[in-house]
C-alpha positions as CSV (number, residue, x, y, z in Angstrom):
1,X,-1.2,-6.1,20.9
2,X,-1.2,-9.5,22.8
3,X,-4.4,-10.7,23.9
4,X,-5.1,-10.9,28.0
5,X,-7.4,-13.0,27.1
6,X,-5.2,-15.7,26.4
7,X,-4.8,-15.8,29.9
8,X,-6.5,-18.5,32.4
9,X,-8.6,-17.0,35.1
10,X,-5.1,-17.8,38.2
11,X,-2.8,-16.1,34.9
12,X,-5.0,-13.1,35.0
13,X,-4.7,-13.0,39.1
14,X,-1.6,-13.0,39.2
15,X,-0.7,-10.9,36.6
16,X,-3.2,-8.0,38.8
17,X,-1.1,-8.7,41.7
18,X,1.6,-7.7,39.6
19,X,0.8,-4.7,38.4
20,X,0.1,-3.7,42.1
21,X,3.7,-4.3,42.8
22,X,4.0,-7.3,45.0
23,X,7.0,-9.8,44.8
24,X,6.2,-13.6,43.8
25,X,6.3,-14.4,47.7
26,X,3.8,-11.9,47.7
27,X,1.4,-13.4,45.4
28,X,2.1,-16.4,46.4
29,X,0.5,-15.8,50.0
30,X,-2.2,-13.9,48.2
31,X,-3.4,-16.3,46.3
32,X,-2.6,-19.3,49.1
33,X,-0.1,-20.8,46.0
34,X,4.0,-21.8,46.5
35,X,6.3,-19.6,45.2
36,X,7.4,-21.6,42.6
37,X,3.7,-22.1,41.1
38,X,3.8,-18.4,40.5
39,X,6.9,-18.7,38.9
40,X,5.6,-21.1,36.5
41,X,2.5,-18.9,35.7
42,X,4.6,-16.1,35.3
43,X,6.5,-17.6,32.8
44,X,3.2,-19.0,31.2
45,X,2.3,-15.4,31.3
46,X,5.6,-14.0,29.4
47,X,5.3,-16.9,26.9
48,X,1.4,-15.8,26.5
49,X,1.7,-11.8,25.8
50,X,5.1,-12.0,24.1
51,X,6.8,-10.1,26.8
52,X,10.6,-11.0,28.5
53,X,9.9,-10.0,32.2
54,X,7.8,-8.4,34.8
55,X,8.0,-4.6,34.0
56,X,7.2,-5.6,30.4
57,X,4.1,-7.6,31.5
58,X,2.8,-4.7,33.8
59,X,3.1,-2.1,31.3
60,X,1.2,-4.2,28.7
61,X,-1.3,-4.7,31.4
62,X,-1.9,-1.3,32.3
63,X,-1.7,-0.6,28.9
64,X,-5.2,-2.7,28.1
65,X,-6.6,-1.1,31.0
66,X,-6.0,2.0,30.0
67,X,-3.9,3.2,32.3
68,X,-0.6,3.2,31.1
């Protein structure tokens, strides 16, 4: 299993306000970031845990969370 520990401290935010459901514009306002920075860290993200989008990312998050 990928490591979430790869992740930078801003990857690992918005990767939580991901798996509470909220769209990039969303995070964005959240985190007081543009829309396309959290673009780019969600594709930093992908590239990180080996995953191809969004529901594959959250499930691999709640999965090491022990949730899922």
């Amino acid at each position: 299993m990928p490591d979430l520990k790869l992740l930078t401290p801003r990857e690992c935010e918005v990767l939580t306000h991901l798996a509470q459901g909220q769209q990039n514009k969303e995070i964005a306002l959240a985190l007081g970031i543009a829309e396309h920075t959290v673009e780019n860290h969600l594709k930093h993200i992908y590239h990180k845990l080996g995953v191809q989008n969004r529901v594959e990312a959250v499930l691999l998050f709640w999965k090491h969370h022990g949730e899922g």
